[in-house]
Structures are given as structure tokens and as C-alpha cells.
C-alpha positions as CSV (number, residue, x, y, z in Angstrom):
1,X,6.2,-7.7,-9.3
2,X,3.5,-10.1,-7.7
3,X,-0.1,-9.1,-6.0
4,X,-1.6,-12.2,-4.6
5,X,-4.8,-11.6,-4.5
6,X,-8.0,-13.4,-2.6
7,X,-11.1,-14.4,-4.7
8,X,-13.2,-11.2,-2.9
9,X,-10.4,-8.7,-3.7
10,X,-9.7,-9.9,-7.1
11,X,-13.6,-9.7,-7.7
12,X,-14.1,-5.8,-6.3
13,X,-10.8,-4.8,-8.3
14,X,-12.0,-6.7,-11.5
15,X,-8.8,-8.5,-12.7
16,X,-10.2,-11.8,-13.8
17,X,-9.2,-15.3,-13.4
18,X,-5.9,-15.6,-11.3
19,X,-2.9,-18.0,-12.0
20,X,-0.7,-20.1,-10.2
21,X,3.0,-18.7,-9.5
22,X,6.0,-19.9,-7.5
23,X,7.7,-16.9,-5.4
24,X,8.7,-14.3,-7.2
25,X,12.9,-14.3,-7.5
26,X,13.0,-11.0,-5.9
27,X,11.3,-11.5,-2.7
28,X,10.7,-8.1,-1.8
29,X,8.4,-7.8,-4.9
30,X,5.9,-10.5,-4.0
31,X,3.0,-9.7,-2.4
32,X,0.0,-10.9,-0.4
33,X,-3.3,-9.0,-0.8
34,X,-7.0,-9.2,1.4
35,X,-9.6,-7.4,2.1
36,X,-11.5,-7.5,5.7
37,X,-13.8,-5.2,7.9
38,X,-13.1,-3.9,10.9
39,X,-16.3,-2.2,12.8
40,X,-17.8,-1.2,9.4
41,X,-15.5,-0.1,7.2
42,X,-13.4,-2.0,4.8
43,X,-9.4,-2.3,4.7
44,X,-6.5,-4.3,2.9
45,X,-4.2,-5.9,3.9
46,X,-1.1,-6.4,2.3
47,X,1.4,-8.5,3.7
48,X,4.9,-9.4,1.7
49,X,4.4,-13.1,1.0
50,X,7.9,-14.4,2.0
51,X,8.3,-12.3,5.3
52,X,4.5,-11.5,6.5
53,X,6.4,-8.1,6.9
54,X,2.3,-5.6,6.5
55,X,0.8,-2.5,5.9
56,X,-3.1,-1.7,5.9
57,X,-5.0,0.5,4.0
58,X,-8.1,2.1,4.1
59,X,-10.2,0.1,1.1
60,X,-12.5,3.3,0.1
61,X,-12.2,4.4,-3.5
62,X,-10.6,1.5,-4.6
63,X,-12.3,0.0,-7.5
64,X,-10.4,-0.8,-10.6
65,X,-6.7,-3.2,-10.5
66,X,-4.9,0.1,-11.4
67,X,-6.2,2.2,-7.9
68,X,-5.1,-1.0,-6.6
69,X,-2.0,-0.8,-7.6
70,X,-1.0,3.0,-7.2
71,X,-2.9,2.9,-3.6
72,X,-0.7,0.0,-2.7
73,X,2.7,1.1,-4.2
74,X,2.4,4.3,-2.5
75,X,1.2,3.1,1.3
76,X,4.0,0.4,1.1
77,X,6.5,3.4,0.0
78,X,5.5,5.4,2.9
79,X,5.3,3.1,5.5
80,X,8.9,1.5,4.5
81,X,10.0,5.0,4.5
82,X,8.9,5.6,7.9
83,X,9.8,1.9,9.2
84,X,14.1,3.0,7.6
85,X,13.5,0.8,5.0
86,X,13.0,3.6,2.7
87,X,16.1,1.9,0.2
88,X,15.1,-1.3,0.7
89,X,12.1,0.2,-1.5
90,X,14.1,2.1,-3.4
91,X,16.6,-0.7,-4.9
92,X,14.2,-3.9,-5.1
93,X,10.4,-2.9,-5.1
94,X,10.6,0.4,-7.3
95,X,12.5,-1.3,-10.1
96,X,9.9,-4.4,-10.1
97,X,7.2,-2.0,-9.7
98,X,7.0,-1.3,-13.8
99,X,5.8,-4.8,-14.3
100,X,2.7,-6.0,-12.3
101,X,0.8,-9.5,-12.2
102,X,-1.8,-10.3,-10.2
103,X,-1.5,-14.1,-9.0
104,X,-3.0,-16.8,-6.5
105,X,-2.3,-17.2,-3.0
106,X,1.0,-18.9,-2.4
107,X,-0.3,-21.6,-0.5
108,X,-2.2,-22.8,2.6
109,X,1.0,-21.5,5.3
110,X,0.8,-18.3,3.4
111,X,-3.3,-17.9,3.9
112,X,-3.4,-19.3,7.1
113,X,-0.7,-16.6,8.4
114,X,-2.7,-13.7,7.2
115,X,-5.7,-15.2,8.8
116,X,-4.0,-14.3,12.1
117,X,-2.8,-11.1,11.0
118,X,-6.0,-9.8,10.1
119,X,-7.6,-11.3,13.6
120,X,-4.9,-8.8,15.0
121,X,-5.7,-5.7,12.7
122,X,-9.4,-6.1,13.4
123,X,-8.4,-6.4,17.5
124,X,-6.5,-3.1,17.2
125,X,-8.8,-1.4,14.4
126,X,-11.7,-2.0,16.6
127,X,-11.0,-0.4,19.6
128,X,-11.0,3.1,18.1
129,X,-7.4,4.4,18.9
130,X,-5.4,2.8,16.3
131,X,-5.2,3.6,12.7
132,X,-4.3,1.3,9.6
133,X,-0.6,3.1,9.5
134,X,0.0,2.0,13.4
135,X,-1.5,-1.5,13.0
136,X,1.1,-2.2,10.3
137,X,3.7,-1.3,13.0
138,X,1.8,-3.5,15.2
139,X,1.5,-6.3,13.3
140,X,5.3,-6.1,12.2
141,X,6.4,-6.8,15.8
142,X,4.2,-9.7,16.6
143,X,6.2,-12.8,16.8
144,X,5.2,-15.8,14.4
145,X,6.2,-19.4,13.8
146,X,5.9,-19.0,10.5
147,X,8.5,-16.7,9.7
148,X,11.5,-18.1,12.5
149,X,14.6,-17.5,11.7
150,X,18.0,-17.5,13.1
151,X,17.6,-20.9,15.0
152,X,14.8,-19.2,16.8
153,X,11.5,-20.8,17.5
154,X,9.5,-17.4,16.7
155,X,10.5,-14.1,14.5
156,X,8.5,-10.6,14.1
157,X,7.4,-10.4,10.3
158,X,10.3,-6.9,10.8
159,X,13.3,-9.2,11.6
160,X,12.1,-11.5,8.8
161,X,11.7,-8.9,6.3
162,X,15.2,-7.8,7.1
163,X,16.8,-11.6,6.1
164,X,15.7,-11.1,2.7
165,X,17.6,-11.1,0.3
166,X,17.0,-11.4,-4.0
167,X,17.8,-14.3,-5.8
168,X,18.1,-16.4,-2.6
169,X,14.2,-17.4,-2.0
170,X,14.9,-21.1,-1.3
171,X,15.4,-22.2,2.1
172,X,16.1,-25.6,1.6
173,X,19.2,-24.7,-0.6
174,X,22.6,-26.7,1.5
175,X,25.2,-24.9,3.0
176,X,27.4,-26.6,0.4
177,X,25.4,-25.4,-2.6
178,X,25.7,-21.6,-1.3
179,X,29.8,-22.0,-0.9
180,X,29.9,-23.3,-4.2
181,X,28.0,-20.3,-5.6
182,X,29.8,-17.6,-3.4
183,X,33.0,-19.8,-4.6
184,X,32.4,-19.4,-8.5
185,X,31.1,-16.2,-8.3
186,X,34.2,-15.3,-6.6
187,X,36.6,-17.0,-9.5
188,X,34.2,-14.7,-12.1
189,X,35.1,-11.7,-10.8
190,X,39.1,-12.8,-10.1
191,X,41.6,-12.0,-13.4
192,X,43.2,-16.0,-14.0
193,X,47.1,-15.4,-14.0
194,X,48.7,-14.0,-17.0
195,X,45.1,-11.8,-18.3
196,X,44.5,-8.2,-17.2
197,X,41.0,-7.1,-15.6
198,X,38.5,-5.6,-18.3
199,X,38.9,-2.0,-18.7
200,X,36.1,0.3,-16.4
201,X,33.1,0.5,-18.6
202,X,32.4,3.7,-19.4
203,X,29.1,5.3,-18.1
204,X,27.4,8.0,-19.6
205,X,23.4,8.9,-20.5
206,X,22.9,7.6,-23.8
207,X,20.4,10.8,-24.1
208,X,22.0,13.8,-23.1
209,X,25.6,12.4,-22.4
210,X,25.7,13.3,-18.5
211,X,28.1,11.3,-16.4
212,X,27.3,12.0,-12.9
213,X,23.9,10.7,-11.3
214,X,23.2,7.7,-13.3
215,X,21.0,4.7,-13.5
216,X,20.3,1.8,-15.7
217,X,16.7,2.0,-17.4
218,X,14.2,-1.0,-16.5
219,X,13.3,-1.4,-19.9
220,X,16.0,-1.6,-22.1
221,X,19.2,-1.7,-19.3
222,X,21.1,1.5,-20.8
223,X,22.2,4.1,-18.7
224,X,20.4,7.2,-18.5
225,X,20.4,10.3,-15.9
226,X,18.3,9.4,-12.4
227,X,16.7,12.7,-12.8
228,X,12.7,11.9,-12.5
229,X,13.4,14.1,-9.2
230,X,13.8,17.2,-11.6
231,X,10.1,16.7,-12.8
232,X,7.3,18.7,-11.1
233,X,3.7,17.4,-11.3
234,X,1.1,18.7,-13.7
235,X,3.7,21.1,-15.1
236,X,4.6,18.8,-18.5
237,X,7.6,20.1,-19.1
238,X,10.3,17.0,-20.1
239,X,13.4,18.0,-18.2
240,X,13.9,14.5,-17.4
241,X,15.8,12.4,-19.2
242,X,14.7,9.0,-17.4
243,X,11.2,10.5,-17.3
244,X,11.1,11.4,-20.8
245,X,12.0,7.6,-21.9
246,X,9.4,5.9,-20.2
247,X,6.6,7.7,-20.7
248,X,7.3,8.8,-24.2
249,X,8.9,6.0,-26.4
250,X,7.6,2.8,-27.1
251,X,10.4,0.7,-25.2
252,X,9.1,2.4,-22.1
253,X,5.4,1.3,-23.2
254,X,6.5,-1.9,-24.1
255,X,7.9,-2.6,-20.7
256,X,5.3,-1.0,-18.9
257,X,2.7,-3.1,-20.4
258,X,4.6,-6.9,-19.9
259,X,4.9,-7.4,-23.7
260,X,6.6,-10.3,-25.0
261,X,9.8,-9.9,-27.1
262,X,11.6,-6.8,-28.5
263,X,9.1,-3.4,-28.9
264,X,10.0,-3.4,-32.5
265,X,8.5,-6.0,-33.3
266,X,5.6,-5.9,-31.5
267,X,2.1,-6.2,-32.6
268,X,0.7,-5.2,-29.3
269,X,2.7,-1.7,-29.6
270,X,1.5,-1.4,-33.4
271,X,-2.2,-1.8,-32.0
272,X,-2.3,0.4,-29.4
273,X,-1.3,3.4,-31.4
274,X,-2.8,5.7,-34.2
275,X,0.0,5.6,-37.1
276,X,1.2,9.0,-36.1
277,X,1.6,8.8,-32.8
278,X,3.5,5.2,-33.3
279,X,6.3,6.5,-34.9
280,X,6.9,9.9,-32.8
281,X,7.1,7.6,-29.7
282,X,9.2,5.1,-31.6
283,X,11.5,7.7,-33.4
284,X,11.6,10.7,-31.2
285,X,15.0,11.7,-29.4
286,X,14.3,9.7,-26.2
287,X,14.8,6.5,-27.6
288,X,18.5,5.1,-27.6
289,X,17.4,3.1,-30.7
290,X,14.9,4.5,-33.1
291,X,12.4,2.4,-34.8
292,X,13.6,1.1,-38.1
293,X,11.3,1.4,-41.4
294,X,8.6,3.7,-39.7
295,X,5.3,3.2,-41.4
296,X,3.9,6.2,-43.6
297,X,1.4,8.8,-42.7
298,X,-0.8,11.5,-43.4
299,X,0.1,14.5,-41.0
300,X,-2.7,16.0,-38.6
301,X,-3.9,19.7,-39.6
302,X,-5.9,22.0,-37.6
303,X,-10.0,21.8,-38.0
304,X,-10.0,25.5,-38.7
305,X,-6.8,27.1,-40.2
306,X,-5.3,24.4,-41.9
307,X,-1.7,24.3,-39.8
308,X,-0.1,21.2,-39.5
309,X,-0.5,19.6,-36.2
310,X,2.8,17.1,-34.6
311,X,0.8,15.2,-32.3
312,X,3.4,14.4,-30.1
313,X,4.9,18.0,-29.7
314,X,2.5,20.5,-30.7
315,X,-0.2,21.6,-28.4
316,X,-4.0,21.1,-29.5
317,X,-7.0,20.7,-28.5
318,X,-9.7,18.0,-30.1
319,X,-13.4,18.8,-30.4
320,X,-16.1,16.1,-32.2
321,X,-13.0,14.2,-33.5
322,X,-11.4,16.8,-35.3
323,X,-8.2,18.6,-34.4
324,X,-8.1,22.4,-33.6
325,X,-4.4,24.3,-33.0
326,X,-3.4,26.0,-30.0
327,X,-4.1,29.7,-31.8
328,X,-7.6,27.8,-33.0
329,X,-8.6,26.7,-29.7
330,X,-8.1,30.1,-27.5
331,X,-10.2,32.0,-30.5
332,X,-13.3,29.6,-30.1
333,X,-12.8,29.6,-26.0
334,X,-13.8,33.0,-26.3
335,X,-17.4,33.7,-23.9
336,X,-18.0,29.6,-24.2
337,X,-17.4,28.2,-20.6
338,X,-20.1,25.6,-20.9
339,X,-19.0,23.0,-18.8
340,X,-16.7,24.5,-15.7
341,X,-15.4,21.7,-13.1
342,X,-17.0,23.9,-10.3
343,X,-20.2,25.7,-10.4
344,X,-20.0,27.8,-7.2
345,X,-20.7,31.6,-7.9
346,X,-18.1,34.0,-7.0
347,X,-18.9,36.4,-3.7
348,X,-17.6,39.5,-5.4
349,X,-19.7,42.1,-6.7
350,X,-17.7,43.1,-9.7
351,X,-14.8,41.8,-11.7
352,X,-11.8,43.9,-10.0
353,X,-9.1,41.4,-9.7
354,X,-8.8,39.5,-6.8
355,X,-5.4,40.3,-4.9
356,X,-2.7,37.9,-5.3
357,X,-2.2,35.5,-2.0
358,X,0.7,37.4,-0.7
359,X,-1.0,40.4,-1.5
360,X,-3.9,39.0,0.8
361,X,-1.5,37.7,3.5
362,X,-0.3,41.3,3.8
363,X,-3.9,42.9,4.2
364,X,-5.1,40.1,6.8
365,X,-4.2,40.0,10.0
366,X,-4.0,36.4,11.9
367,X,-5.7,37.5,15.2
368,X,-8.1,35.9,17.7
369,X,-10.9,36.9,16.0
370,X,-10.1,34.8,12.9
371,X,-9.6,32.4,15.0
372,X,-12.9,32.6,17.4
373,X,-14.9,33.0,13.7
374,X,-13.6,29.4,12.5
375,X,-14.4,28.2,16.1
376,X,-17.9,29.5,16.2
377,X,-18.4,27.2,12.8
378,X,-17.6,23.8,15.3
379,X,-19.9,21.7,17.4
380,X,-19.0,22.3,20.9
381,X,-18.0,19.3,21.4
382,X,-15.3,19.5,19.5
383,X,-14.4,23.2,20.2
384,X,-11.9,22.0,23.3
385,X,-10.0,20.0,20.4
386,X,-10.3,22.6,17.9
387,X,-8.5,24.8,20.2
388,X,-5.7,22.0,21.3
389,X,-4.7,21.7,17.8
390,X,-4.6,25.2,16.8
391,X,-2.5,26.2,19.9
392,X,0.0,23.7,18.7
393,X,0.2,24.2,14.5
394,X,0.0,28.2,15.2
395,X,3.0,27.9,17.5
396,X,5.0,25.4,14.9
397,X,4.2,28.2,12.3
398,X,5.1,30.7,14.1
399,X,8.4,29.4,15.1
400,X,9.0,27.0,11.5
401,X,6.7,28.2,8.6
402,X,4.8,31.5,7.6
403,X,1.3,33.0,8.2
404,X,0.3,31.0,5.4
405,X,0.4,27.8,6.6
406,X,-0.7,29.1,9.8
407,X,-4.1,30.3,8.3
408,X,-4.9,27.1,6.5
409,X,-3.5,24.5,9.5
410,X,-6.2,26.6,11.3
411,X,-8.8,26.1,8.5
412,X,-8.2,22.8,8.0
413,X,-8.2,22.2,11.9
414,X,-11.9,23.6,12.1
415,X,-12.7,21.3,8.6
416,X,-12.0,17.9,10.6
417,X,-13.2,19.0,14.2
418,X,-16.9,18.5,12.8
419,X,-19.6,16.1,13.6
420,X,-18.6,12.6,12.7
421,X,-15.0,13.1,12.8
422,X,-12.1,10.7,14.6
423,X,-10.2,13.8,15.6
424,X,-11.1,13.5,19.5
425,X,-9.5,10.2,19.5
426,X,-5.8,10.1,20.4
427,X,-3.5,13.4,21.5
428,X,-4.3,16.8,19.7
429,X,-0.4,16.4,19.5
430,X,-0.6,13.7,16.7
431,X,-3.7,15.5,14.9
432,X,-1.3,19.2,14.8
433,X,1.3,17.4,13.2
434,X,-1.3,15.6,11.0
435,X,-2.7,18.7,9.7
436,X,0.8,20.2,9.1
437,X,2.4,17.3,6.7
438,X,-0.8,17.0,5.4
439,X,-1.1,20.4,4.4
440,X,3.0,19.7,3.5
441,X,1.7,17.2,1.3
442,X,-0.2,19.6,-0.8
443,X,2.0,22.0,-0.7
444,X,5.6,20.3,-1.3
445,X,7.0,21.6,1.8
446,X,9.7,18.5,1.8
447,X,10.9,19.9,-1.7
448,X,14.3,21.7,-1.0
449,X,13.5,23.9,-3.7
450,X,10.6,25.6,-1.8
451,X,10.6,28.7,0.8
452,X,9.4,27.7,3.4
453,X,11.2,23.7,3.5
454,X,11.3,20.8,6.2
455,X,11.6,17.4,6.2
456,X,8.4,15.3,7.4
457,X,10.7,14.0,10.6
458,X,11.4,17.3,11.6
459,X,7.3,18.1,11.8
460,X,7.4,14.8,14.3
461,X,9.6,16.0,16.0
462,X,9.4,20.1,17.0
463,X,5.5,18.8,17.6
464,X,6.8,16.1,19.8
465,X,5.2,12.8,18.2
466,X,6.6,10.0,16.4
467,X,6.7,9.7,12.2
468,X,4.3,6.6,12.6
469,X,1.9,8.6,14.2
470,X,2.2,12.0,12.2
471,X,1.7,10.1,8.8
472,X,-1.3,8.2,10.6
473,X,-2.9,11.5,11.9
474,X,-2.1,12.8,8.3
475,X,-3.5,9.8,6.6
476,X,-7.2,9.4,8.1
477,X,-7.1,13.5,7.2
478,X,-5.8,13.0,3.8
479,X,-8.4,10.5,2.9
480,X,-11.1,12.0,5.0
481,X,-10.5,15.5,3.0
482,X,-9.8,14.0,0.0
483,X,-6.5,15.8,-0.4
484,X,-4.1,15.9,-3.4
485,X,-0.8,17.9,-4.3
486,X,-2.1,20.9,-5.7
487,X,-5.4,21.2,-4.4
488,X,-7.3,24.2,-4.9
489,X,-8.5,24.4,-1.4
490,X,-5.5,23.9,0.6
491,X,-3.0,25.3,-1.2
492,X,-0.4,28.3,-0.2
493,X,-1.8,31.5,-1.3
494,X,0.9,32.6,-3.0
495,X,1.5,29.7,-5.5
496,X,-2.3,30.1,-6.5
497,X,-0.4,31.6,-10.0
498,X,1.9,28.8,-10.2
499,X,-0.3,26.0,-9.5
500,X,-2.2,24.1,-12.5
501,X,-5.0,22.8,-11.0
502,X,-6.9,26.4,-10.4
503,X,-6.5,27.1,-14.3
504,X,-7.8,23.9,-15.6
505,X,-11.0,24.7,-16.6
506,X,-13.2,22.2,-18.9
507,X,-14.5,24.0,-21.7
508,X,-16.6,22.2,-24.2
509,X,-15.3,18.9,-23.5
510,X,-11.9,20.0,-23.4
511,X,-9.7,20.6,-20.9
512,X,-8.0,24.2,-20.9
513,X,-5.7,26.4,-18.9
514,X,-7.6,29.7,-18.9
515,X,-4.6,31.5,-18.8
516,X,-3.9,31.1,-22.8
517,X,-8.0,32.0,-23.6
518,X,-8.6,35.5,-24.6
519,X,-9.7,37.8,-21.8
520,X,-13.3,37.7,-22.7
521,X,-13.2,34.2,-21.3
522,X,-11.4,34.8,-18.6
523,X,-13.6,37.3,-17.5
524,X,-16.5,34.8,-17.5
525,X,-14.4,32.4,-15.9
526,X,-14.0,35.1,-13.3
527,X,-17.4,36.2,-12.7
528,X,-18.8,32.8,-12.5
529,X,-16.4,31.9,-9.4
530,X,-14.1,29.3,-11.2
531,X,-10.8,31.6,-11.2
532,X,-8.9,34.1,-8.4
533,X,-8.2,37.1,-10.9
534,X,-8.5,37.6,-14.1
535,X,-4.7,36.9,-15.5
536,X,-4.7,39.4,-18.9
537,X,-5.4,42.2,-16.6
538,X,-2.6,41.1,-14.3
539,X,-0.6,40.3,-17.7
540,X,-1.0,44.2,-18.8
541,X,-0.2,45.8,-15.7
């Protein structure tokens, strides 16, 4: 895949000198990259290089080439996904997605193009009552020269985007050439008279031997179960099978990275490894070929007791460059949080366990006091909005979701109605369903495997606004907020016990889950703020 990048954006991401490249074969994986301001604040445009077809981003936090990239991937995702191209993504951006380079501009047509779209986007940015996710939408129905098609004197970058198709990125290819093409391929896949067609090949995982659900890997082209759906985040279990080979062999790495020639013979690989950990990612039982002649080495063993350490299965913890078991690391956890990701001191006056979020939701009552308490912490100017927005997510809880959702949409209603805030701009329809899929977001309320479940269309529409503006709403709160999935602060109180990020803890340089320290850490841990309950006590009872 192809970022094209200008001199100014290729300078704030860091990515060094750019070269030269002729459009990508796939067309849908070449794209066109700027950065502008619009009334004070930086954005990026990203505009596909064959089609003009755009999305804009908020620039903030974008620093390195690899926020670029994941920032970029994921906007382009969502906004095809809203826009029904959502497979278009799926079959030709996804797959090209495991290979990046960053290139130069196409050439003048190309530059001159986005000049226009970005006059456009600053026009609509300006004024106040659009966001980047809308002006993508806007920009994708504003006819251009540039892009005609179909005889036409003028196309929208949409309807151009929509004639693409891979492996046919030259326009001045005849009429005659194309029949020719269509014409052999066709006598390629006819039997000649007197053969027999080649027997069905037979698809299977070459892992776990599934037949049903399966895709080719990008790396290597075998097949292998399309199962990275199976995998939930931060919970590092490997019941994926297409997961499991890209992130943890070294034809997955080898592919990842752009490295020439096979991974077993490369130098790169070799380089980029301690001994140990080479051959467990080139020998393990994810690879469909395991690497020949693995070099020697001397095994890893526990700082402390002595055990031998597998580096690629065992669990450990390191510590001044030596290596300390997982039985090692929760003895010398004991009393010494030193270094705890959050400092704030816990409100309670003893150490009694802190009841469970259900248990809570039980206990607390969702009446108009709550709700008058959150709005006596707003300006008043923005208590008229405050109240618009609750009225709306408390009836969609009511009717769709649970008192759960309900409490936070109202807590994170009274977070954005506060001095400074966009959130009296536009219809307090579009900022209720904002809060909602935001909180969704977090939460994984589009996963059918949760209770409560919706799709993010159906939020849209029971509130009564389109996707576009939903994920708009949602975005400017999600990056305002500083939301991710499994945040601490805005997530369900009843999957506090299930969700990672509240037992992370950093304990003398390392990062722990609290839950396997003794319970003299966990009470400290507890009385210092940085954990609900203290989980041996629930554990024993």
C-alpha cells in the first residue's frame, strides 16, 4: 500500500526522504496524504490518488509514520464503512494494508486536485457546523474534471471511486487490448477438447485443519481459518489461527516488515531477534513450514529460583535485565507499588471491598437528583444542552440498553457540555447518539457476543440521525475525551472484573496484573486508589 505524502507531512511524521512511484497496481491501496489548517487547528487530508475519493482527520497526536498509519487505516475503514463500501475495504485495502511505503506525490494533476479539495474542507471546516467525518462526505459529491468518467464532462470523486477496479489502472489501454485479455483469460479457464477440468483443490487450514471460514494468508498465500474475529483485545489468549501466524512467526514478521526474499533466509529477520526468540517464532506450531537448521542456544532461567524460562510461552517478568518467573515476580510484588499509572487517592476510609458494578447498579437509584447533581457541575450555558442530550440517551436506554449505559451516557453528557466544548453546535440529536456509540465503542456493544448488543446503524436510527453524523458526533467526543476500548473511566460497571486495563498496574518498571500479586499488594493497590476491590478477598469468599 502507497501514502503519498507532502514535504510538511512527511517532515512532522519523520519518514525521511520520499521516492518516486508509478500508481500502485491496486488502485484502492494508493493514497494521497496533506496536512492543512482550518481556523486553528490542524487536519489531514487523505484523498485516494486515482479517484480523489477523501476522508479528513483531526491531525492531533499524530507524530510518528506509525500513528500515521493506524490513524489513517482506521478513519478510512470507518468512513468506507459508513459510505457501503465497507467490502470494498475489506477485499482490496485490508490485504495491502500489511505492507506500507510512503511515496511522492503522483504528479502535478494529482496536487493540483487536492489543492481544491482542501479549499473546500477549510470552507466547510470553518464555518463551525461541520466536522472532518461530514466534509469527507462533502467533498466526495463535489463534481471534478479531473476524475470524469463515463463520457461525462465532470464526476464526484464517489462515482469515480466506484469505477475502480485492480489490475486495470491504465486508462489509455484500447478497447482491443482489453478483449484480447478478457479473451485469453477466458480460453485459461476453458478445458481444450479431449482434457478434463483440474480436480477442486482442496481447502483446509494448514494449522488446525478447519474447512469452513477460510482465507489465504498475505504472507505466505496458504490457507488458514479467517478467525482474527475470535480474538478479544488485551486478553492474549491465541484462539486465532490467522492471528496467531502473523504476529507470532517469522513469515508474518517478514511480510509485515517489506523484507526482500524468503524469511529463511533472511538477515534482517536474524537481526532483529535475540537467538531464543528467533527460533520459537521460526519453529513454533503456527508456521506451515518450520525454520530448517535452528541456531543453538542457551535457555533463559529465572533471576531468583533458577526455573527455566520459554520466552515465547512462559510468562515473566524482567527487572535490570535479568529474567524473574511468574511465581518469582508475584513474591517480590509484595508491598512494592512504586510506580502506579495513576496516583489519585482512594475516597474510602478503609479497605472493605468496593461492591462489584452490578452490585452498585442495584444499590443506586437513577433519579432526578443524580441527574440535577451532574447538571449543577455545568456552566449554564450549556445546562439547556446538557439536558437535550440526556432526555434523549436516558430514553434510548431505557427502551434499548440498561441502567448502565444510562448512568455513564449521562456522565459523559455533563463531561463534554463544559466550557470550551463544540457540543452547542449542531442538534442535541447527533451529540445523544454520539455519546451512545461512543460509549459503544468502549464498551463493544456491536459485539454479538455481549448483553446488552446493537449494531451502530441501529443507534442512528432509534435516535433519529444519520450514521455520518452519529460517527462525527462520536468522533470529535472520542478524540476530545481521549477514549479507547476498555477505558477505565467509561467502562460498564459490571465488566470492571473482566476488563484488563483496571489491573494493569506498573510495578517497578514492570507492568503487572494485580490480580496474580499476593494480597499484601493488592491491598496497597487498594488503599492508594489504583484498584475497585481487593480481588483475593473476593477470590476467598
Amino acid at each position: 500500500m502507497i501514502f503519498r505524502l507532502t514535504q510538511r507531512l512527511s517532515s512532522k511524521i519523520k519518514v525521511g526522504p520520499l521516492a518516486e512511484s508509478p500508481l500502485d497496481e491496486n488502485p484502492y491501496a494508493d493514497w494521497s496524504a496533506r496536512l492543512f489548517t482550518a481556523d486553528r487547528a490542524q487536519y489531514i487530508l487523505l484523498s485516494n490518488t486515482a479517484s480523489l475519493y477523501s476522508v479528513v482527520l483531526f491531525e492531533r497526536g499524530i507524530t510518528h509514520d506509525g500513528q500515521f498509519i493506524e490513524r489513517s487505516l482506521d478513519n478510512i475503514r470507518e468512513f468506507m464503512t459508513d459510505d457501503g463500501l465497507g467490502l470494498v475495504y475489506m477485499n482490496f485495502i485490508a490485504p495491502a494494508s500489511g505492507s506500507i511505503r510512503f511515496c511522492k506525490a503522483l504528479n502535478r494533476s494529482v496536487t493540483g486536485s487536492m489543492n481544491e479539495l482542501e479549499m473546500i474542507a477549510k470552507f466547510y471546516l470553518e464555518t463551525g457546523e461541520w466536522s472532518p467525518f461530514d466534509v469527507g462526505h462533502k467533498l466526495n459529491e463535489t463534481p471534478m474534471s479531473a476524475v470524469a468518467c463515463g463520457g461525462n464532462n465532470y464526476a464526484t470523486p464517489r462515482e469515480a471511486f466506484s469505477q475502480l477496479k485492480p489490475g486495470t489502472i491504465d486508462a489509455t489501454k484500447s478497447s482491443t487490448s482489453s478483449q484480447s485479455n478478457d479473451m485469453a483469460a477466458t480460453n485459461r479457464d476453458t478445458p481444450r477438447r479431449g482434457t478434463t477440468p483440474k480436480q477442486k483443490e482442496q481447502r483446509a487450514c494448514g494449522l488446525c485443519g478447519n474447512t469452513k471460514n477460510l482465507t489465504k494468508t498475505e504472507c505466505c498465500g496458504n490457507w488458514i481459518c479467517d478467525d482474527e474475529q475470535n480474538y478479544v483485545m488485551f486478553s492474549y489468549v491465541r484462539n486465532s489461527c490467522h492471528r496467531n501466524h502473523l504476529r507470532y512467526t517469522l513469515c508474518g514478521f517478514h511480510h509485515a516488515e517489506g523484507h526482500a526474499g524468503r524469511w529463511q533466509d533472511c538477515a534482517e529477520c536474524r537481526n532483529r531477534f535475540d537467538t531464543e526468540m528467533y527460533v520459537y517464532y521460526g519453529t513454533n506450531e503456527y508456521n506451515f513450514e518450520a525454520l530448517p537448521d535452528p541456531p543453538a542456544y542457551e535457555p533463559t532461567h529465572c533471576r531468583q529460583c533458577g526455573q527455566v524460562i520459554s520466552l515465547g510461552a512462559d510468562g515473566y517478568s524482567m527487572a535490570g535485565g535479568d529474567y524473574f518467573c511468574n511465581h518469582c515476580t508475584a513474591q517480590k510484588m509484595g508491598g512494592e507499588l512504586l510506580s502506579p499509572v495513576s496516583d489519585e487517592p482512594n475516597t474510602a476510609e478503609d479497605s472493605t471491598p468496593a461492591p462489584s458494578g452490578s452490585d452498585r447498579m442495584k444499590s443506586d437509584e437513577l433519579n432526578e437528583s443524580d441527574r440535577q447533581d451532574l447538571r449543577g457541575q455545568i456552566p449554564e450555558v450549556y445546562r439547556e444542552r446538557f439536558d437535550a442530550i440526556v432526555e434523549r440517551t436516558d430514553a434510548f436506554c431505557d427502551r434499548h440498553l440498561n441502567d448502565e449505559y444510562k448512568q455513564l451516557a449521562r456522565e459523559m453528557a455533563a463531561t463534554i457540555c463544559q466550557k470550551g466544548s463544540p457540543v452547542r453546535k449542531g442538534k442535541p440529536e447527533g451529540w445523544a447518539a454520539g455519546v451512545i456509540y461512543a460509549l459503544g465503542r468502549v464498551n463493544f456493544l456491536t459485539d454479538p457476543s455481549q448483553d446488552p448488543h446493537m449494531k451502530s446503524e441501529e443507534i442512528a436510527k432509534y435516535i433519529g440521525v444519520s450514521p455520518a453524523t452519529m460517527h462525527a458526533k462520536a468522533g470529535v467526543i472520542r478524540e476530545g475525551l481521549n477514549l479507547m476500548a476498555f477505558d477505565p473511566e467509561w467502562s460498564l460497571p459490571s465488566r470492571m472484573d473482566d476488563n484488563p486495563l483496571v489491573w494493569m498496574l506498573e510495578i517497578n518498571g514492570m507492568l503487572v496484573d494485580i490480580r496474580m500479586a499476593p494480597r499484601e499488594a493488592q491491598v496497597v493497590a487498594y488503599e492508594k486508589g489504583l484498584i475497585p476491590y481487593i480481588p483475593a478477598d473476593r477470590d476467598e469468599s
